[in-house]
N, C-alpha and C positions, 0 to 999 in steps of 0.2 A: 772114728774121729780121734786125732790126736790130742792129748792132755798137756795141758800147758800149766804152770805154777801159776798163782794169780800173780807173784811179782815180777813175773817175767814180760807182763801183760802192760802195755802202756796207760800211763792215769788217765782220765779226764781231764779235761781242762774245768778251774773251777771257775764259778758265778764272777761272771763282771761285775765289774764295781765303776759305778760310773759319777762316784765321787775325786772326780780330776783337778776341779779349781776348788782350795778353799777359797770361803765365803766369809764376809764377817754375819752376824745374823740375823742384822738387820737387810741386808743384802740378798740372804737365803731365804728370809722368812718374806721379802717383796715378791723373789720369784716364783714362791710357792703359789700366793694370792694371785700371782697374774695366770698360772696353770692353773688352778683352781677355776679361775673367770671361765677361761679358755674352754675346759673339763663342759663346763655348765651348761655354755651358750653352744659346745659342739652336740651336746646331748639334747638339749632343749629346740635348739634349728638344723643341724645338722650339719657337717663338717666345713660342704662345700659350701654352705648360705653366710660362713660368718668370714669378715674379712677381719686385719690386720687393725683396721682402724678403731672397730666396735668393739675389740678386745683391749683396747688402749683405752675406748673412752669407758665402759665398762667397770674397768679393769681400776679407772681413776689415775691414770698416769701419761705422760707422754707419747707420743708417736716415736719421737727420735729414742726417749728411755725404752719403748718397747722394741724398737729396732736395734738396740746395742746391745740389747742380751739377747733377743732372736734374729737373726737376718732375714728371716721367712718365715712365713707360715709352715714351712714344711719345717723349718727347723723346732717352733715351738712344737709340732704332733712330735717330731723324734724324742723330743723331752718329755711329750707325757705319755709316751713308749716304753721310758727305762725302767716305769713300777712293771707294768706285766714283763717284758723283757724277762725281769729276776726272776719274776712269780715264773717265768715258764723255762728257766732256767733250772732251777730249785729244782721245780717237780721231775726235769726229767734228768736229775744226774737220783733224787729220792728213786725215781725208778729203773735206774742203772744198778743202784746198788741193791735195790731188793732183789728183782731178776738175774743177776750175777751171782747172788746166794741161791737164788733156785737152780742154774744150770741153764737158764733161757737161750736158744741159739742167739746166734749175734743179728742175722736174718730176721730174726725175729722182733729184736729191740730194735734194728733201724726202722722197722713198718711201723711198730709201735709209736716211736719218736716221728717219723714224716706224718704221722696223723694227727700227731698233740701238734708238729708245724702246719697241719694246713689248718686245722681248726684255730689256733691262733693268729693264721692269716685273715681268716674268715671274719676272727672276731674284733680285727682293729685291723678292716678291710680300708673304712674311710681314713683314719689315720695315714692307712700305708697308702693310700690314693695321695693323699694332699703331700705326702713326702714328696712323691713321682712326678706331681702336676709342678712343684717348686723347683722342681732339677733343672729346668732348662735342660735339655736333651744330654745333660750329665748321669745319670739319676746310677745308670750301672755300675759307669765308671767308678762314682762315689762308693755304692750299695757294696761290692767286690772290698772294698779298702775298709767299711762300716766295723767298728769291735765287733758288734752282733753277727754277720755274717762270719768274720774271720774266728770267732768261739763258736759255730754251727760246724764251720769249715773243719776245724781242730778235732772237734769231738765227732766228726762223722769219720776223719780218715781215724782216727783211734779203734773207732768201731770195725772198718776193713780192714786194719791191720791184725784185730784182734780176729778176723774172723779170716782171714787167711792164715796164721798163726796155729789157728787151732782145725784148720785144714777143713772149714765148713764154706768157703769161699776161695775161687780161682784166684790164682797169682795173676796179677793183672797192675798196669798201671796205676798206684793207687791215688797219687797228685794229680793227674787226670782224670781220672775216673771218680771221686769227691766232688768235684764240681758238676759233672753229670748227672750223678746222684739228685742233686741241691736246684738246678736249673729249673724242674720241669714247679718249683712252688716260688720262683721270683717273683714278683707282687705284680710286676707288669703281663708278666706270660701266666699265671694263675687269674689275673683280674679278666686279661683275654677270655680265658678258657672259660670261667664261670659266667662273665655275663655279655659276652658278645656270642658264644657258639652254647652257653646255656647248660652246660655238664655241672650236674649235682656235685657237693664234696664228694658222694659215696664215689660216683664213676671217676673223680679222676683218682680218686686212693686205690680201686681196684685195678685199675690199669696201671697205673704208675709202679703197684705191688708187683704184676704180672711182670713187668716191662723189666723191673730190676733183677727180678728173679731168673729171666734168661739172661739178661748184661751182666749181671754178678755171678751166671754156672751155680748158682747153690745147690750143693750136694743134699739131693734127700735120704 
């Protein structure tokens, strides 16, 4: 295996920040209570039982105020998306940098990371439902253009550059071959897979592991 300097080695991308509009704080501290409502009544009925309206009346505010700050119900779940988003952001650059001072192959940290991704898919499945159900047959279009996708995107080809780099991974397309990587846990095609054809996490992480492992040539 070839030895690379660590600086030679591309960064990470770091944690989004999905503080883009300021707010004054009486403004911030409304939207908070109305995700908060939202939080409540998705826990307590469940994602797809609660509409738009029960969260306005709920919530103690207008229909049209709760429609100017959300356009959709799929737009409020993306928003109370952004806390875990960070939380599973966080953890796995925390686990880039530990395993990078171990010597962990790169192979190794992408399995690690698509598994902290489908378990996070897993875990804010009805959230990612009611985004997809709001798209009007847009959902990919959008999903492809998302920060969140395009920081997965980022930090995955960093990862096959670094592991071609250090000659543990084939030279290969690697702008194409990132989204390949990324495809098989889209919310739409993993929602498929888990509960219309009924495949546990474990099986689709072991095949997915197998399936990368010929498409990527990793050198054992």
């Amino acid at each position: 295996m070839g030895e690379q300097k660590g600086g030679d080695l591309p960064p990470y991308p770091s944690v989004l920040s999905f503080a883009t509009v300021t707010e004054r704080r009486d403004a911030a501290e409304h939207r908070r209570h109305i995700l908060q409502v939202a939080r409540h009544l998705f826990l307590e009925q469940g994602v797809d039982q609660v509409g738009m309206y029960q969260i306005a009346r709920v919530s103690q505010v207008g229909q049209g105020t709760l429609y100017r700050r959300f356009a959709h119900k799929g737009a409020l779940c993306q928003a109370l998306l952004e806390e875990s988003c960070v939380h599973f952001q966080t953890g796995v650059l925390a686990y880039l940098e530990r395993t990078d001072a171990e010597g962990a192959p790169v192979f190794e940290q992408i399995n690690a990371i698509l598994q902290q991704l489908i378990d996070y898919t897993e875990e804010n499945a009805s959230l990612l439902g009611a985004m997809l159900d709001a798209s009007n047959g847009n959902y990919h279009r959008q999903s492809y253009h998302s920060p969140f996708y395009r920081w997965l995107r980022q930090l995955f080809l960093v990862l096959l550059t670094r592991g071609v780099m250090r000659h543990e991974l084939a030279e290969q397309d690697l702008e194409y071959v990132v989204d390949v990587v990324l495809a098989p846990l889209d919310v739409g095609f993993y929602h498929y897979q888990r509960h219309e054809l009924g495949f546990s996490q474990q099986r689709i992480a072991t095949n997915l592991r197998q399936f990368l492992a010929h498409g990527l040539n990793v050198e054992h």
